[in-house]
N, C-alpha and C positions, 0 to 999 in steps of 0.2 A: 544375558543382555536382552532387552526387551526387544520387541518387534516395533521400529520408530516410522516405516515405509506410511506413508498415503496416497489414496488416491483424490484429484479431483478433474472432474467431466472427463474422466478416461485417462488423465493426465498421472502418471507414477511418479511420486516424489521421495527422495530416499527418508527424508525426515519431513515433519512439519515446519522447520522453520525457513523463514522468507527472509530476503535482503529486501530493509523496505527501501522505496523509488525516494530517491533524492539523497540517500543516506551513504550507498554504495557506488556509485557512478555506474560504470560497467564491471566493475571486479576486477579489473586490471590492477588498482591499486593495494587493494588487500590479499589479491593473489601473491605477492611479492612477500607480503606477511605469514601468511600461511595458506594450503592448498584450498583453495573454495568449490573444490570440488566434496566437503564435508556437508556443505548446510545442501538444504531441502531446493531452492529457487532462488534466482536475482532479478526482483522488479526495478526495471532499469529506470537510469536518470528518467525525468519526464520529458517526453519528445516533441517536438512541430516538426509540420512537414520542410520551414525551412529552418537555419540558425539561428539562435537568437540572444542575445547582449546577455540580457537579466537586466533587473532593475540597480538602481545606481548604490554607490555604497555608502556606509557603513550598509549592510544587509542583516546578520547576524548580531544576534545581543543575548546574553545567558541571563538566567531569573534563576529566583531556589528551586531543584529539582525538572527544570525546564528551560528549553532554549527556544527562543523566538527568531526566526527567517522569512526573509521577503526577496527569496535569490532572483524570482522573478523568472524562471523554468529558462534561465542559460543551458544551451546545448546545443549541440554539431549538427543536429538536423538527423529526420531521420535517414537519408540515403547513404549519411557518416556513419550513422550505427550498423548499418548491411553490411557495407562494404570493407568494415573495420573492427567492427566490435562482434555482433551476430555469431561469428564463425569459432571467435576465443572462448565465449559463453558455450554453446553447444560443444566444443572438442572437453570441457569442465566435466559434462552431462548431469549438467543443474538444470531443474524447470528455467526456461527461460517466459518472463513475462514481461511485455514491452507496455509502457506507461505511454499513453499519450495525450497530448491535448491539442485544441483546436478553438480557434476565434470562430468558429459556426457552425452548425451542422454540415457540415457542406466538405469542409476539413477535417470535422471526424470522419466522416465518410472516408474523404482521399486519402488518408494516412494507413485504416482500417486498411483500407483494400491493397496498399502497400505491402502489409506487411503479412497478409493472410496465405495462412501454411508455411507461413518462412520461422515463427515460433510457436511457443509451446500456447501462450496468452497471451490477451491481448487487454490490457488494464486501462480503465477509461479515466483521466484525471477531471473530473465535472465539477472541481471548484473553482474553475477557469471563466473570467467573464465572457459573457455572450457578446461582441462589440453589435450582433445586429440587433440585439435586443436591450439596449439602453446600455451592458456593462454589468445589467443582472449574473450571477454566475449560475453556469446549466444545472449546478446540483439544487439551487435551494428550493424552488417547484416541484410537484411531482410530475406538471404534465411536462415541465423540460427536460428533466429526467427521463421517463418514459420516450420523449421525441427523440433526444440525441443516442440513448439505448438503440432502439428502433432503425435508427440511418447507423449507426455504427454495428449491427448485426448484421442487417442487409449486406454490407461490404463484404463480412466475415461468410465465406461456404466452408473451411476447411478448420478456424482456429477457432476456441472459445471464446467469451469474451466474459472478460469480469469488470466490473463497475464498480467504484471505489465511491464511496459516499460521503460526503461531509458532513459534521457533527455541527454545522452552524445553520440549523433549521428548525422548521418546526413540531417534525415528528419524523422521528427514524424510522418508525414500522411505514406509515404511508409512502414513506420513497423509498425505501426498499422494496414492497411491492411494486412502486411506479418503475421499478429497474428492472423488476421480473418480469413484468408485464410488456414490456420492452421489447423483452427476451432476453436478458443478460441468463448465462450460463452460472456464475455464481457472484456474490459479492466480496467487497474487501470493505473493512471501517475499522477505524475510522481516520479520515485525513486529519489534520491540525486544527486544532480551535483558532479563532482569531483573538491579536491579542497585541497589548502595547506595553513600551519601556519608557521608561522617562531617562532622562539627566538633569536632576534636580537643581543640578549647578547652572545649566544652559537654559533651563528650562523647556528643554525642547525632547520630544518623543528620539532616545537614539538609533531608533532607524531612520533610514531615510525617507522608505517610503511611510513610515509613520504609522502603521500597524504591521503584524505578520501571523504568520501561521504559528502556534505554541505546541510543542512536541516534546518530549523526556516524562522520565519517570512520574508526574507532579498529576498528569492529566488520564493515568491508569483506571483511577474509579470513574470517572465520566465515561468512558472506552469501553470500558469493562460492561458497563447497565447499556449503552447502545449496542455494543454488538449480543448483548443478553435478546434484547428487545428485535433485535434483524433477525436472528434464528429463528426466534421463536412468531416470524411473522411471514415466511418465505419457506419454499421447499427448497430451493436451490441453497449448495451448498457456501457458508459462509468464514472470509478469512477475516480474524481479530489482529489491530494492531493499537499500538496507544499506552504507551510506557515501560515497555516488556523489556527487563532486566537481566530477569535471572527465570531458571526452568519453572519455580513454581508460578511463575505470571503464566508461562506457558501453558500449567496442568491447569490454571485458574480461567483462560480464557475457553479453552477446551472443553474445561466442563460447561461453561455457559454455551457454549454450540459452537464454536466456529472449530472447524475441520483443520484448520493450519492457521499460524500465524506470520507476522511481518515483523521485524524488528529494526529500529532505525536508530534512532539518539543515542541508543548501547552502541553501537557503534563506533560514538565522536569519543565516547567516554572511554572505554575501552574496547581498542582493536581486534581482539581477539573476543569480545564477546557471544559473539553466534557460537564458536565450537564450545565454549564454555557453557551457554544454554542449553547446547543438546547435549551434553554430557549431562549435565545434572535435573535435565527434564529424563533420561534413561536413568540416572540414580534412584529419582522419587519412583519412578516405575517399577524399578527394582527393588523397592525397599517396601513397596505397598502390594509386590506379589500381582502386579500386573503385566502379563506379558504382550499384550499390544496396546499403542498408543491408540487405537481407534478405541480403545473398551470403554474411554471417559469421556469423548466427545455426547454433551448435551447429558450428563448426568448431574447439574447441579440441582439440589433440592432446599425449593424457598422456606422459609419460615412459615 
């Protein structure tokens, strides 16, 4: 069997693979399915400092190979997840990595500094609108980027911070630098495209908020060349997420650099997906005469 452990910013994970943030909740619920003490880390629901509704419903709509959501970051707040979740994840001994967002820098700051040294990471959701700044969202600037980076490190003395990047901008390598530059300890990308459903009969977009974030298998080659392009534009280490199915998505992002990945949509699709990825991400390993998963990070070769 291959050697599947990584490390990131000091951080031991037993495998590369991640629960991505909005896909897994807390792990409570697929714990009941099978042990989640197998995959690599769980990036938790996305958090505010307080509770919040989500947006109204229908939220959810499926497309070929992709699903569209506009949940609108519903969740217990984070002093719910301390006081209730925190302790279930760590007795696991999964990287634990807390997703959070904030209506200003101000917010990410207070959340940061909540939850610093109480987890493994601390993961920045930046395609959250600014409300003091028009409603713009902090990821699609690089100098907003860079700012809300900057106040949400300052918070952190103890915990890393990773910065999750949106793919709806203008250049991936400049805000990934503008992340590093920040001081983000490493990156994750890519979050969800934006993206609409119709109901031809109604005529009307069927979500409600009338656009959403596009995620599932369909949006892999877009994911794939952004997180090709963050590696190869940062020294800090990078996690790929963005249609990842099965193990060979896993050796595919891998090779294009990112140290670990996230998986989310496999999830809705099939429950047991994540032990099935790491299985058959230690197959292909096994069958190529590789015995550590580290040996193919950033070995892809261009044409």
């Amino acid at each position: 069997m291959s050697e599947l452990s990584v490390k990131l910013c000091g951080v031991s994970l037993r495998n590369p693979v991640i629960a991505a943030s909005g896909t897994f909740g807390f792990g409570r619920e697929y714990d009941e399915v099978y042990d989640i003490s197998v995959i690599g880390g769980v990036s938790t629901k996305g958090m505010t400092l307080a509770p919040r509704a989500g947006n109204p419903v229908p939220r959810i709509a499926e497309g070929d190979s992709v699903i569209l959501n506009a949940v609108g970051l519903q969740n217990p707040g984070v002093e719910h997840f301390i006081k209730h979740d925190l302790q279930f994840l760590k007795d696991k001994g999964v990287a634990v990595i807390a997703n959070v967002a904030g209506r200003s820098f101000d917010e990410y700051g207070e959340i940061c500094g909540r939850l610093d040294g109480l987890v493994d990471f601390v993961e920045l959701n930046i395609s959250c609108p600014n409300v003091k700044a028009g409603g713009m969202a902090f990821g699609i600037k690089p100098e907003s980027i860079r700012e809300v980076t900057r106040v949400a490190k300052s918070a952190l003395k103890r915990t890393p911070l990773m910065v999750k990047l949106s793919p709806n901008v203008e250049s991936i390598p400049v805000n990934a630098q503008a992340a590093q530059n920040g001081g983000a300890d490493c990156i994750s990308l890519i979050n969800t495209l934006t993206g609409m459903a119709v109901d031809i009969e109604r005529r009307k977009p069927i979500i409600a908020n009338n656009t959403g974030g596009v995620s599932g298998a369909g949006i892999k080659p877009v994911a794939l060349r952004m997180v090709y392009e963050a590696a190869h534009s940062v020294e800090v280490p990078v996690i790929g997420m963005g249609g990842i199915t099965c193990g060979k998505d896993v050796i595919a992002f891998m090779m294009a650099g990112a140290r670990a990945v996230q998986v989310g949509t496999a999830n809705f699709t099939d429950v047991y997906a994540m032990p099935r990825i790491i299985r058959e991400t230690n197959d292909w390993l096994d069958g190529h005469g590789i015995a550590d998963v580290n040996e193919i990070v950033n070995t892809l070769r261009l044409n």
